[in-house]
DOPA-678116 format. One record per residue (C-alpha): x, y, z; residue number from 1; residue in one letter. Coordinates in steps of 0.5 Angstrom, whole numbers, plus 500, padded with zeros to 3 digits. Example, Ala and Ser with C-alpha at 12.3 -4.5 7.8 and 13.67 -1.06 7.14 Angstrom:
2
  xx  yy  zz   i aa
 525 491 516   1  a
 527 498 514   2  s
//
This chain:
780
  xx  yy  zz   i aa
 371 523 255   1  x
 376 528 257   2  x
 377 534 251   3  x
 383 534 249   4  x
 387 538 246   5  x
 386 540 237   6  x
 391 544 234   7  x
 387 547 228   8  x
 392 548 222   9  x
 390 553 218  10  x
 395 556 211  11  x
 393 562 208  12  x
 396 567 203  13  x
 393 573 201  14  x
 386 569 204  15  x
 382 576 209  16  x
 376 576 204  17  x
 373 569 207  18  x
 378 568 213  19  x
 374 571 218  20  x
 369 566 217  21  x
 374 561 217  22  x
 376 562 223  23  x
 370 564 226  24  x
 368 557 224  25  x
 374 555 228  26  x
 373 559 234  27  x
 366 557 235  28  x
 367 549 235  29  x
 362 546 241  30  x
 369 541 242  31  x
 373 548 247  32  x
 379 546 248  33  x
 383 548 241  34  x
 388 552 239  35  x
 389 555 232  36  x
 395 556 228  37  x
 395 560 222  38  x
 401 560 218  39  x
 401 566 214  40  x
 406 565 208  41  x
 407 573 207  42  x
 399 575 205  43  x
 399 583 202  44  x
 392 583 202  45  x
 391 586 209  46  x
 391 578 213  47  x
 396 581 217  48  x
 392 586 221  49  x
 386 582 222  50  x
 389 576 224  51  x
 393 580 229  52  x
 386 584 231  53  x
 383 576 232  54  x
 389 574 236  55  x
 388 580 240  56  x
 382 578 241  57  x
 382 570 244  58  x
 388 567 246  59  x
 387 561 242  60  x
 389 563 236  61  x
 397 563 234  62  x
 400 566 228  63  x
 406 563 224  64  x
 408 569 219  65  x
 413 568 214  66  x
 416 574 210  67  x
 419 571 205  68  x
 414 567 203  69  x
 416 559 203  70  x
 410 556 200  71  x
 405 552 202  72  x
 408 545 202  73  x
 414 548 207  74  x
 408 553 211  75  x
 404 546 213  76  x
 410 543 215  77  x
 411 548 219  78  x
 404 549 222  79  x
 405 541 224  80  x
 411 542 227  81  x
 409 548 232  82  x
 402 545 234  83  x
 401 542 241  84  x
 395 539 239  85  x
 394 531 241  86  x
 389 531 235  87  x
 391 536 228  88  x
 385 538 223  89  x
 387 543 217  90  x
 383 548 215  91  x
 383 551 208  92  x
 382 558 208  93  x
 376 558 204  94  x
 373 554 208  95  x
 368 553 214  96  x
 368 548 220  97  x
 360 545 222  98  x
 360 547 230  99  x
 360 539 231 100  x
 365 537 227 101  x
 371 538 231 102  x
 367 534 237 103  x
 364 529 233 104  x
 372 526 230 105  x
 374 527 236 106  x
 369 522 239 107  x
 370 517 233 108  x
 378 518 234 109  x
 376 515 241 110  x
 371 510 240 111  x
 376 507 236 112  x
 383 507 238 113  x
 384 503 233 114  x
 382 508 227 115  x
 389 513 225 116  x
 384 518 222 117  x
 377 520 223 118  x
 373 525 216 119  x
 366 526 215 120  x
 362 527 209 121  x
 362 534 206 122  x
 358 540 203 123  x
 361 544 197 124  x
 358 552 197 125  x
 358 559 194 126  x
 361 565 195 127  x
 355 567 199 128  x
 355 560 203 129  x
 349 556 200 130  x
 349 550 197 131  x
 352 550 189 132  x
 346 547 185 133  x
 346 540 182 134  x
 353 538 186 135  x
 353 533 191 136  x
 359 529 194 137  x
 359 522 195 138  x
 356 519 201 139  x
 361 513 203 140  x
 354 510 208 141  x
 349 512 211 142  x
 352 511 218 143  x
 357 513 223 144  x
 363 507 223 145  x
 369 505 222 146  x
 371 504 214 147  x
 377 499 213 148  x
 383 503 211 149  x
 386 498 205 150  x
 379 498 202 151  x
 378 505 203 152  x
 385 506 200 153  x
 384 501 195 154  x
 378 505 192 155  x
 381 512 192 156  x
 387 510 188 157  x
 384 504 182 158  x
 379 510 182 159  x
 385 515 182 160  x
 379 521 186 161  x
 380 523 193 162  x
 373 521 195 163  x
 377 523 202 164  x
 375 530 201 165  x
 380 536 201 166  x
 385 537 208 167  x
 379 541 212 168  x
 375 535 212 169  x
 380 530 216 170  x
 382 530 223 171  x
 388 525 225 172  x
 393 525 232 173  x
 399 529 231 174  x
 403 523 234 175  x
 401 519 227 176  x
 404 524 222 177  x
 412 527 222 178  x
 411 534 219 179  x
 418 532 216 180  x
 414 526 211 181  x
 409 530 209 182  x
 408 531 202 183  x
 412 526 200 184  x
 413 520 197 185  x
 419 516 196 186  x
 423 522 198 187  x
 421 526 193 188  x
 415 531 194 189  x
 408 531 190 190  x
 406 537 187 191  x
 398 537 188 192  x
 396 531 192 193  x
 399 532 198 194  x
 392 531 201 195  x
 391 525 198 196  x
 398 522 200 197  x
 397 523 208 198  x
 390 519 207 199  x
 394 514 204 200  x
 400 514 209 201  x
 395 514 214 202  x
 390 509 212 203  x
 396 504 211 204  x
 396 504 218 205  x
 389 501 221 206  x
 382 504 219 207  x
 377 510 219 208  x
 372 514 222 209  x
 367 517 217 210  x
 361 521 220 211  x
 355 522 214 212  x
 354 528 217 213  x
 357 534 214 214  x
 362 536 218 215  x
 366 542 213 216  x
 363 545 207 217  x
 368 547 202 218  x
 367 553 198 219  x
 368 555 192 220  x
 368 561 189 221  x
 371 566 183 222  x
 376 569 187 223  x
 379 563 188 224  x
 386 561 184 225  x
 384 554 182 226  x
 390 549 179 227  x
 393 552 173 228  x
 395 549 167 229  x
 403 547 171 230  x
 399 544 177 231  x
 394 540 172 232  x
 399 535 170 233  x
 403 535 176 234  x
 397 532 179 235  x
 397 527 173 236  x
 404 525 175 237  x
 402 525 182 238  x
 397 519 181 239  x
 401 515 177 240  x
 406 515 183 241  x
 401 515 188 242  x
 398 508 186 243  x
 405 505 185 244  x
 407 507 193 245  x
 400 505 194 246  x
 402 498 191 247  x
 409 497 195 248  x
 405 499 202 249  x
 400 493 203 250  x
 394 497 197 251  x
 391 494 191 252  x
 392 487 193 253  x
 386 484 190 254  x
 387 480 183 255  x
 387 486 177 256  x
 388 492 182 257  x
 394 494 181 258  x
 394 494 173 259  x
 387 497 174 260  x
 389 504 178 261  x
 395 504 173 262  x
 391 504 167 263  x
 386 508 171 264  x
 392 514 172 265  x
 394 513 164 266  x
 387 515 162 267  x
 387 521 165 268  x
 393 523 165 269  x
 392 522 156 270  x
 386 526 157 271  x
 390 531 160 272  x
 395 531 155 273  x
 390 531 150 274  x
 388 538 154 275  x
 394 542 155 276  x
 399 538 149 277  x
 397 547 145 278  x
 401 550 151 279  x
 408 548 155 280  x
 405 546 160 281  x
 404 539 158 282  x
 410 535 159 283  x
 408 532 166 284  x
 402 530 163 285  x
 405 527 158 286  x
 411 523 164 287  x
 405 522 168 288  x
 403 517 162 289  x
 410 515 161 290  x
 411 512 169 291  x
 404 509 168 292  x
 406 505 162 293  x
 413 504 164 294  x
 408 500 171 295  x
 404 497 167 296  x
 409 494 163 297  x
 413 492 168 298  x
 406 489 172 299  x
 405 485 166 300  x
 411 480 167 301  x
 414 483 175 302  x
 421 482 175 303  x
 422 476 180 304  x
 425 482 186 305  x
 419 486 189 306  x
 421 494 187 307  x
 424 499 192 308  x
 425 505 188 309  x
 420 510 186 310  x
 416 509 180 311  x
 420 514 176 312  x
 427 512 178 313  x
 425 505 175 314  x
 421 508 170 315  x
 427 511 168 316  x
 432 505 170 317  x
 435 499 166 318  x
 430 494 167 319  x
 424 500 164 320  x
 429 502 158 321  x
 431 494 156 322  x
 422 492 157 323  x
 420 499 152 324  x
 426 497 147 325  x
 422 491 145 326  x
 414 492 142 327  x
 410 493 149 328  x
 406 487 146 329  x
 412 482 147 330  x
 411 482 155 331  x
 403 480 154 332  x
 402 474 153 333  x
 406 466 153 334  x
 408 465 146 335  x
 408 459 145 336  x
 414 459 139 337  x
 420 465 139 338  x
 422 464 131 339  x
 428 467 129 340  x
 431 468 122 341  x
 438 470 122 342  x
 443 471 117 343  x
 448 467 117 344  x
 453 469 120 345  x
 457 469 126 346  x
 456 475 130 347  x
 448 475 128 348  x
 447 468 130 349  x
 451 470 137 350  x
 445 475 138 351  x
 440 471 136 352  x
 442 466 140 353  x
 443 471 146 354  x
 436 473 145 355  x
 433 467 146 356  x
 436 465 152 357  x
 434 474 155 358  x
 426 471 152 359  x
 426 464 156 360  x
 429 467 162 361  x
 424 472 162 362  x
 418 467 161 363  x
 416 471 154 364  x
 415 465 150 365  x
 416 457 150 366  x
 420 454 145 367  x
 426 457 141 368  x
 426 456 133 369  x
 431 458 128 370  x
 429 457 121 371  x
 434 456 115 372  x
 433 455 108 373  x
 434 446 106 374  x
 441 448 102 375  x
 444 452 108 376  x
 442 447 114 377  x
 449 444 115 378  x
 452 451 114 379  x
 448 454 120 380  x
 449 448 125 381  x
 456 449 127 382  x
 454 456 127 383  x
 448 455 132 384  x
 454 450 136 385  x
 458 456 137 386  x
 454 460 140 387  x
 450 456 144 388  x
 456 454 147 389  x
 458 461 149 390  x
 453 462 154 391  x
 448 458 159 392  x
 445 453 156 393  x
 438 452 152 394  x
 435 448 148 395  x
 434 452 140 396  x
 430 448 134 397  x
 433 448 128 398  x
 428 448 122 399  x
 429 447 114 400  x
 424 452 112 401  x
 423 456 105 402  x
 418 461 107 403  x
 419 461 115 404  x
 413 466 117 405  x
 408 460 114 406  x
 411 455 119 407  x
 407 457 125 408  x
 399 459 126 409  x
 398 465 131 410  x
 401 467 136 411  x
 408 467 135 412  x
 413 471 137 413  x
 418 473 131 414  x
 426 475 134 415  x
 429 480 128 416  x
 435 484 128 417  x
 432 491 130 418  x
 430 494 123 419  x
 428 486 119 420  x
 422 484 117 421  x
 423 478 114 422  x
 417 476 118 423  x
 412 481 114 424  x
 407 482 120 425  x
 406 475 121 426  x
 408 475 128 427  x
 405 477 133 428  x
 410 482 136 429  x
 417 482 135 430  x
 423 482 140 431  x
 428 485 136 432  x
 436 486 138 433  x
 443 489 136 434  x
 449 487 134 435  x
 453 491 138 436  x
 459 495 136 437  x
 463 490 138 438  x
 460 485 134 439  x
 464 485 126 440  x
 460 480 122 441  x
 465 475 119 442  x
 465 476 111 443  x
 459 475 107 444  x
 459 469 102 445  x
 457 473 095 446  x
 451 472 094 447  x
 448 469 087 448  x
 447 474 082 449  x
 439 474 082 450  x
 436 471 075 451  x
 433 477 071 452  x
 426 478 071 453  x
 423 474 065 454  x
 420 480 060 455  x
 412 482 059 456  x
 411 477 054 457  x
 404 476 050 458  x
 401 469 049 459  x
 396 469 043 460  x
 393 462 041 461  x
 399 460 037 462  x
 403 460 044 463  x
 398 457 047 464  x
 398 452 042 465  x
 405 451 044 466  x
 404 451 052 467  x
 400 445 051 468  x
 403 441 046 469  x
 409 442 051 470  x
 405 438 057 471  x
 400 433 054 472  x
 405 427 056 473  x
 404 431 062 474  x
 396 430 062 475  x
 393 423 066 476  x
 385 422 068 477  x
 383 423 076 478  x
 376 423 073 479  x
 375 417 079 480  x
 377 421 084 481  x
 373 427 083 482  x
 368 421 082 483  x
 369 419 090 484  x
 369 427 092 485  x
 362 426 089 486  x
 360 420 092 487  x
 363 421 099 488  x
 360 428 099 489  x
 353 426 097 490  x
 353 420 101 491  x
 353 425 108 492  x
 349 431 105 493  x
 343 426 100 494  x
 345 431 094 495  x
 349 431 089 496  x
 348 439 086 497  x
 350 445 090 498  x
 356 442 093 499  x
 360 448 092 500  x
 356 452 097 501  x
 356 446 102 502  x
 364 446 102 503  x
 366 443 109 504  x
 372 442 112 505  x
 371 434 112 506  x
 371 435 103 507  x
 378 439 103 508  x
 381 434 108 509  x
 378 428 103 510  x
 381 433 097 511  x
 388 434 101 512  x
 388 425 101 513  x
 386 425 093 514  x
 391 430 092 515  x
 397 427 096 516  x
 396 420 091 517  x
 396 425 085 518  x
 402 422 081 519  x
 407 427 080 520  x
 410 426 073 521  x
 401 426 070 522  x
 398 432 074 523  x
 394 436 070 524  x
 388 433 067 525  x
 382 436 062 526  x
 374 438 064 527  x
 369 441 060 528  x
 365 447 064 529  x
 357 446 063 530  x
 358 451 057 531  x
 362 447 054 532  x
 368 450 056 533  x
 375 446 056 534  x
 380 448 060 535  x
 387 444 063 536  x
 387 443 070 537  x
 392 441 075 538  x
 389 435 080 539  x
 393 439 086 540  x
 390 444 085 541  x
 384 447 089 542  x
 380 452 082 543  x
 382 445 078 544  x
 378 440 083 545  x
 372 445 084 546  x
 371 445 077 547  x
 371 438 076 548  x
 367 436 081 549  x
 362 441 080 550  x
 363 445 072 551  x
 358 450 074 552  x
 361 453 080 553  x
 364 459 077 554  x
 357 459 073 555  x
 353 466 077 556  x
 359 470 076 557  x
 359 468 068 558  x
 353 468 067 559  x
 353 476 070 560  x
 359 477 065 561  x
 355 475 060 562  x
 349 479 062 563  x
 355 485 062 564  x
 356 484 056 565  x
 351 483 052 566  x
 348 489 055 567  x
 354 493 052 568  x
 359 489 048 569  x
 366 491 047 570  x
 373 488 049 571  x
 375 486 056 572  x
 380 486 061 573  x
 381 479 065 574  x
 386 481 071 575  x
 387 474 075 576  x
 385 469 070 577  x
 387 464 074 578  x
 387 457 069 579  x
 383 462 064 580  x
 376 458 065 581  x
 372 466 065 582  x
 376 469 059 583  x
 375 463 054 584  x
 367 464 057 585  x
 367 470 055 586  x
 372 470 049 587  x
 366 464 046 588  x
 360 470 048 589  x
 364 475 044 590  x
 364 476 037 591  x
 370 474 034 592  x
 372 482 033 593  x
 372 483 040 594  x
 378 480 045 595  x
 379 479 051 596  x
 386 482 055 597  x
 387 476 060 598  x
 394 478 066 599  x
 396 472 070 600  x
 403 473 073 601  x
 404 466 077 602  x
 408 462 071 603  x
 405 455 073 604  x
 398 457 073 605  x
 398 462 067 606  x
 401 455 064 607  x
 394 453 065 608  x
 390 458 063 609  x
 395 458 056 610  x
 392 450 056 611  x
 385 452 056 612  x
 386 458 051 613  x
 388 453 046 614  x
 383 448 048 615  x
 377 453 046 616  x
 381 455 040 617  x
 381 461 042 618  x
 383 466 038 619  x
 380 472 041 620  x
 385 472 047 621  x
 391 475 049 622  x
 395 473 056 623  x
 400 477 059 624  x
 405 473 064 625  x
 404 480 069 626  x
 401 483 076 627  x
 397 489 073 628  x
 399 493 079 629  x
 400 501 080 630  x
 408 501 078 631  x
 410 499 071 632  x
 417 494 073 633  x
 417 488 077 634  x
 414 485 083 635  x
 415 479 087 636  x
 409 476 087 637  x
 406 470 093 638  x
 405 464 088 639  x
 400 459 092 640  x
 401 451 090 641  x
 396 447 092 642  x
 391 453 092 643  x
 392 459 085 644  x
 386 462 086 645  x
 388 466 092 646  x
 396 467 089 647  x
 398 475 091 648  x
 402 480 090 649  x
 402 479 098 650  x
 401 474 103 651  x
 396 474 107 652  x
 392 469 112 653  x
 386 467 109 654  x
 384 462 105 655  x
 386 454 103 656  x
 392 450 103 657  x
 397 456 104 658  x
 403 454 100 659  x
 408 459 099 660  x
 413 461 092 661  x
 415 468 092 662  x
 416 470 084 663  x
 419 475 081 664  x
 414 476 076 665  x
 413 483 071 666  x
 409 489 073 667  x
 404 494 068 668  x
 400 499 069 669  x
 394 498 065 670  x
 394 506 064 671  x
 401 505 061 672  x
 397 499 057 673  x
 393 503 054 674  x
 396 509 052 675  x
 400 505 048 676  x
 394 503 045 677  x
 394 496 046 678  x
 387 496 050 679  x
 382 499 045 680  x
 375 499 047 681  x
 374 496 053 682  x
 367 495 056 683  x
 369 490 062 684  x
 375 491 067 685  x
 375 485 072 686  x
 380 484 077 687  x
 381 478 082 688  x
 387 479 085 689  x
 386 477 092 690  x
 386 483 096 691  x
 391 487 091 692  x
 384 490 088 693  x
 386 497 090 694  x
 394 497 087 695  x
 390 495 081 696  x
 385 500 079 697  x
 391 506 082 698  x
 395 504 076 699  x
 389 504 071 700  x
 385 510 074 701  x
 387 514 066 702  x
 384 508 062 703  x
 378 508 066 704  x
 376 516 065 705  x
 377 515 058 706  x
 375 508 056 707  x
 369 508 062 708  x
 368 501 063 709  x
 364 497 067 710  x
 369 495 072 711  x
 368 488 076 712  x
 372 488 083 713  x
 372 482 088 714  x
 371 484 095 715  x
 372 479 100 716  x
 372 482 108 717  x
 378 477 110 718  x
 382 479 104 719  x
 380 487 104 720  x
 382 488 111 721  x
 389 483 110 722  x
 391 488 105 723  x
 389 494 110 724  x
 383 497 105 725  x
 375 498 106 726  x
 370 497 101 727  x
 369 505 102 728  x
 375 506 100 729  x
 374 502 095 730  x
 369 506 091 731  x
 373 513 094 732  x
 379 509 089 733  x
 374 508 083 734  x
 371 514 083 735  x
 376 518 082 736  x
 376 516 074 737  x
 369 518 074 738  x
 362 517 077 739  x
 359 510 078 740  x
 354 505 081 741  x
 357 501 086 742  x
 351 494 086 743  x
 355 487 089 744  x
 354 480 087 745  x
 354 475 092 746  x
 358 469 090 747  x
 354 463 095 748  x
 348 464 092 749  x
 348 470 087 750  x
 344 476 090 751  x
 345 482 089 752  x
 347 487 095 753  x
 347 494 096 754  x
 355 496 096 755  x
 358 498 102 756  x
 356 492 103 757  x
 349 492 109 758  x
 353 490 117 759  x
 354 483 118 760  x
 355 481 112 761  x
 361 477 111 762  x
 361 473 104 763  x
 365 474 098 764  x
 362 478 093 765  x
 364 482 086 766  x
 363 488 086 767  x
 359 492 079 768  x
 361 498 079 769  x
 357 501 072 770  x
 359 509 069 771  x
 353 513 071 772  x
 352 517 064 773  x
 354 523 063 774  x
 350 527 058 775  x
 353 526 050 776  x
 356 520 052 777  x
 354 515 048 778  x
 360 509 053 779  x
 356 509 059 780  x
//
């Protein structure tokens, strides 16, 4: 083989302390024929005199001096331009050549005509020249060959790591590389990683050489001026642009790839924000996060055409600022439904309707639904006419719904105008839209007034004398279709006892027949609890059916309560009474002084628990028709028909048979109660409220102080995280009125558990939080 001729490129500013050793390196290489061209970008440091001395010395060596100085993208420019080489090698000027390593690239270059650049493995050093301790770069393979450039580009940009190395390590034919495309992508420049964009430019082309040995060692020392916080950024921001130019240029073909060297750039681009968000310099940091989000989001759904501008000029084009105007999470996924709710009138129904066809057109989700309430079907339909007609046609459902975010069972997408949240965090995501400037919504027809919210009202036994009196034509007996829930259960399980705890899916479809034949005109019924209890139950009711097929199915709590009470006796406060069988047990326990305070906001069930005061001739009870909350007013309450007991001041997911009636109701603070001396001595507070525990106990934290009761909470993991609380935050709430023992009841099987509870329980359990004795208190 013929020697031919490499150029040695070498850049320096202000580099004399290590240069002679650079450039000895470069001097002494076995391969002979080279020339070294230094580019001196303007050195002070005394670079000038020695490299004219060195030039003096061997004819080899050229100098580029540039007063001013221009920088080192347009000085390694230049240096390329002016080399004569037919093969081009950088060295960095702290660096150093192995005798063999401009010979042995050279040979790899020639034994493959086909590899565009040939590197080696290499060394990291000191100051002194010795290998830095504990650092090792990696080593691709144990043998020289060629390496496959998609795959080797593959892995430096879903790595987002030069594992090439740094200039001095690679050497390429001058013919391959115009000095005017270096440090460039897209036409615009990279600010740090313009070694990593040659390899990329070079390595699209075919593949390389690579020698285990290593070739150059790279050294670093104290004197160095390493990337400050301004370059540190912008090399984030260079890996962001690099992947996308990658991806356009035949890289990252394989399934995932793309998405994951994107994702890769976001992380070290969020790490270095985390790193430099206390100095100026962060903003690269926070656009190179930006562009890989604004690639990943379009990588998400890709737009039918294939991108061919730079990934910041499409990061901060129109397609990119219509994709982050929705929630990021609307292009993730199909949805199988889009459910719109508009208000009706002509402009928001235009819109709407326009969102659809932008949702349908992009593949975001399947079918579009419109909801409306039953009494305003005929108005919407021209409206909905009209606007379908305006635009390119699609198909649009038109629903009657009273609580349209119950229609559909997750995913779905809601589509609202930008600031409605009718759908109330039901849907998954949202697609929002405006009206424009130019849309004028037509008059709104005046809405009817709403009705006044009904007073906070007390029902004692004469009351709830009269509620009963008021539904006894109303009373019939499904005494024989509890009796085949019974027999149909007993039939597949062998027992009759336990049923409770052995609920299934199969009994709640049976109960949903049994419910469908229930007659409308004679709905409720009567039963009697173990204890003797009488309460009035509604047979489409769920509580209601669990009691009459099973009249001990409340007894652990009871019993608990009981238990609670005897040990300290006093008045009780009943948040949730639900159909009121707890507070007639614990109103029959009590001596006849003692009362119980019962809350149930929800109209048709509290005429329920009204009915079973009045059957036990319970004297010793009063009913209040609201929410105990955390604000003394009104709340719209979420009554539940089919199933009272998970009724909510808030809808949630969880539980059986979810109907939905919202309700204005009254709401009361029981600190506001008690100041007003209507909750004297009480002893027991229990709250069953289906996730609105925490507002409860916030509106009651003064009565708790002063009348130190023993409060029982229930705590069920689904509801808890519904509301957006934890059991730790639980007892930090309740600790504020004072200090107390938090023990949990488990309502399955009667347990009792430590509170918080112990990992991977998930049942539902009463908390017992007792008031830890302070000294010369004769209450707890």
């Amino acid at each position: 083989m013929t020697d031919p001729l490499v150029s040695v490129l070498l850049p320096t500013y202000d580099g004399a302390r290590f240069l002679r050793a650079a450039l000895r390196s470069a001097l002494g290489q076995s391969h002979r024929d080279i020339e070294v061209l230094v580019g001196d970008d303007g050195s002070t440091d005394g670079t000038a005199q020695l490299l004219a001395a060195v030039a003096a010395e061997d004819p080899r060596v050229r100098v580029l001096r540039s007063d001013p100085a221009v920088g080192p993208r347009e000085g390694s420019r230049r240096l390329l331009a002016q080399a004569r080489g037919e093969h081009v090698t950088y060295l960095l000027p702290d660096d150093v050549l192995a005798t063999d390593c401009v010979r042995d690239l050279v040979r790899g270059l020639q034994q493959h005509p086909d590899a565009t650049m040939a590197f080696s493995h290499r060394v990291l050093v000191d100051e002194h020249g010795k290998p830095v301790p504990g650092h090792e770069f990696p080593q691709l393979r144990d043998r020289p060959g060629l390496v496959d450039g998609r795959e080797l580009g593959d892995h430096v940009l879903v790595s987002c790591d030069n594992v090439i190395g740094e200039s001095t390590a690679v050497l390429f034919r001058r013919a391959d590389v115009a000095p005017d495309d270096l440090g460039l992508v897209d036409g615009r420049p990279v600010d740090v990683l313009d070694d990593v964009q040659l390899w990329l430019q070079l390595l699209a082309r075919g593949p390389a050489f690579y020698s285990p040995r290593p070739l150059s060692r790279s050294r670093q020392h104290r004197g160095q001026d390493p990337h400050g916080p301004r370059d540190l950024g912008r090399a984030e921001r260079d890996w962001s642009r690099l992947v996308d130019w990658g991806a356009r240029h035949g890289f990252l073909a394989g399934e995932g790839q793309h998405r994951r060297a994107q994702a890769t750039a976001l992380l070290q681009a969020a790490r270095r924000l985390d790193q430099l968000i206390g100095t100026a310099e962060h903003g690269a940091a926070l656009e190179a996060a930006f562009l890989s989000t604004a690639a990943l989001v379009e990588l998400t759904r890709p737009a039918p055409a294939s991108p061919s501008a730079g990934l910041p000029e499409r990061a901060h084009g129109a397609l990119a600022e219509e994709r982050l105007a929705q929630e990021l999470d609307v292009w993730t996924r199909e949805y199988p439904v889009a459910l719109a709710v508009p208000a009706l009138e002509p402009a928001e129904v235009d819109a709407t309707v326009q969102a659809f066809r932008e949702i349908l057109a992009a593949g975001v989700a399947r079918l579009a639904v419109v909801a409306v309430p039953p009494a305003d079907l005929e108005r919407a339909v021209p409206l909905l006419e009209t606007a379908l007609a305006a635009g390119p046609d699609i198909d649009v459902e038109l629903v009657p719904a009273e609580d349209p975010a119950m229609l559909f069972a997750d995913p779905w997408l809601a589509v609202a105008r930008r600031g409605d949240h009718w759908h109330e965090g039901r849907a998954l995501a949202t697609w929002a839209f405006d009206l424009g400037d130019e849309a004028t919504p037509a008059p709104a027809t005046p809405a009817p007034a709403a009705p006044e919210p009904p007073a906070l009202t007390r029902l004692r036994l004469p009351e709830c004398r009269e509620v009963l009196a008021g539904v006894q034509e109303q009373i019939g007996d499904p005494s024989a279709r509890w009796a085949a829930l019974v027999e149909a259960e007993f039939e597949r399980s062998g027992s009759r006892t336990g049923l409770v705890s052995r609920l299934d899916q199969t009994f709640i479809n049976d109960f949903e027949r049994h419910r469908a034949a229930v007659p409308a005109e004679r709905p409720y019924f009567t039963g009697t609890l173990a204890r003797g209890i009488q309460y009035l139950g509604d047979a489409r009711d769920w509580p209601s059916a669990l009691h009459a097929v099973d009249p001990g199915c409340n007894s652990i709590l009871i019993d608990a309560l009981l238990q609670e009470l005897s040990r300290r006796p006093g008045n009780v406060v009943d948040v949730g009474t639900n159909i009121g069988v707890v507070a007639a047990s614990m109103a029959a326990h009590l001596a006849p002084t003692w009362q119980v305070f019962g809350f149930e906001p929800s109209p048709e069930t509290l005429r329920l628990a009204a009915s079973t005061v009045a059957l036990n001739d319970a004297a010793n009870v009063t009913l209040f028709n609201a929410a105990a909350s955390d604000s003394d007013g009104v709340l719209l309450f979420h009554a539940t028909p089919g199933n009272s007991a998970i009724a909510s001041a808030r809808r949630h997911a969880f539980g059986l048979l979810n109907e939905w009636q919202q309700v204005t109701v009254p709401a009361v603070r029981l600190d506001t109660l008690h100041a007003a001396g209507e909750l004297p001595d009480v002893s027991l507070v229990k709250i069953d409220v289906e996730g609105h525990e925490p507002s409860v106990l916030r509106g009651a934290l003064e009565f708790i102080a002063a009348a130190r009761p023993t409060v029982v909470y229930e705590y069920t993991p689904a509801a808890a995280a519904d509301h957006g609380w934890t059991q730790e935050e639980s007892i930090a709430l309740l600790s504020g009125a004072g200090d107390f023992e938090f023990t949990a009841l488990s309502e399955s099987d009667g347990r009792v558990l430590p509170f918080p509870l112990p990992a991977g329980h998930h049942g539902q359990v009463n908390v017992f939080a007792r008031p830890v004795p302070s000294k010369g208190d004769p209450r707890a």
